[in-house]
Structure formats: structure tokens, C-alpha cells
N, C-alpha and C positions, 0 to 999 in steps of 0.2 A: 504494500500500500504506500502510493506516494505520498509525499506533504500534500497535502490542501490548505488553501488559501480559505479559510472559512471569513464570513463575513459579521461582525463585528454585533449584529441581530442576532442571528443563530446562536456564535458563542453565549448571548445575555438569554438566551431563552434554556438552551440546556445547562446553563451555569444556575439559571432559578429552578430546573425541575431537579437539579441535583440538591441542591439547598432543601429543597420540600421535600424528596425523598428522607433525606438525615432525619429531617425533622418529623417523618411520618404524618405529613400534610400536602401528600402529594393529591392533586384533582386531575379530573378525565382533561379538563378543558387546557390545563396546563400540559400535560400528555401528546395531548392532540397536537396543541401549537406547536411544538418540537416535533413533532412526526411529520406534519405539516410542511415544515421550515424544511426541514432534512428534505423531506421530497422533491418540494422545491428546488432546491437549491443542486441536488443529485442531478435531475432532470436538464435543470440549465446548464450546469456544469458536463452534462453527457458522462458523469462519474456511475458508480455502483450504490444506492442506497444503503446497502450492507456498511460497503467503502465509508461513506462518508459519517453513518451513525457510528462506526466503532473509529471512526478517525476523528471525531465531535467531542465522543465520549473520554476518549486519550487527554485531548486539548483540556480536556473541562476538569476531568478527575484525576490524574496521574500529574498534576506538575508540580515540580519538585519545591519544595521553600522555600 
């Protein structure tokens, strides 16, 4: 999986459903956005959906401190 260039929306949308998850406040509609986002953005991109949620998810939850 290459770098992707995510856009600066996306990262704030799954950087919130990550936050609500810890928090056990995660909602459908918050879910959805991110799903949403990710598709989008796959789609324009001509990338893998797969690619790009577990490359989202990388960015959002694995960086170092």
C-alpha cells in the first residue's frame, strides 16, 4: 500500500470516530460519515476502498508521540 495523500476532512472525520470509539460513544451517523468520506474519496482517487480505510486508519491511530 502506497502513501496516500488523505485530505485534511477525512483525517478530522476518522480522527472523531476514533475518539468516540475510546470513548464508547461511537453513532451510526458518525460511522456512516467516515464510510462515506472513505468512499468518496477511494473512488476519486481511483484507489482500493480497502487501501484507503486501512491507510486512514494507520494515519489516524498508529502515530507515534
Amino acid at each position: 500500500m502506497a502513501d496516500i495523500d488523505f485530505p485534511d476532512d477525512l483525517i478530522a472525520l476518522e480522527r472523531s470516530a476514533w475518539e468516540a470509539i475510546q470513548a464508547g460513544v461511537l453513532t451510526v451517523d458518525t460511522a456512516r460519515a467516515v464510510q462515506d468520506g472513505i468512499n468518496a474519496f477511494a473512488e476519486t482517487a481511483g484507489l482500493s476502498r480497502l487501501d484507503v480505510e486501512m491507510g486512514l486508519k494507520k494515519v489516524v491511530r498508529h502515530t507515534a508521540p
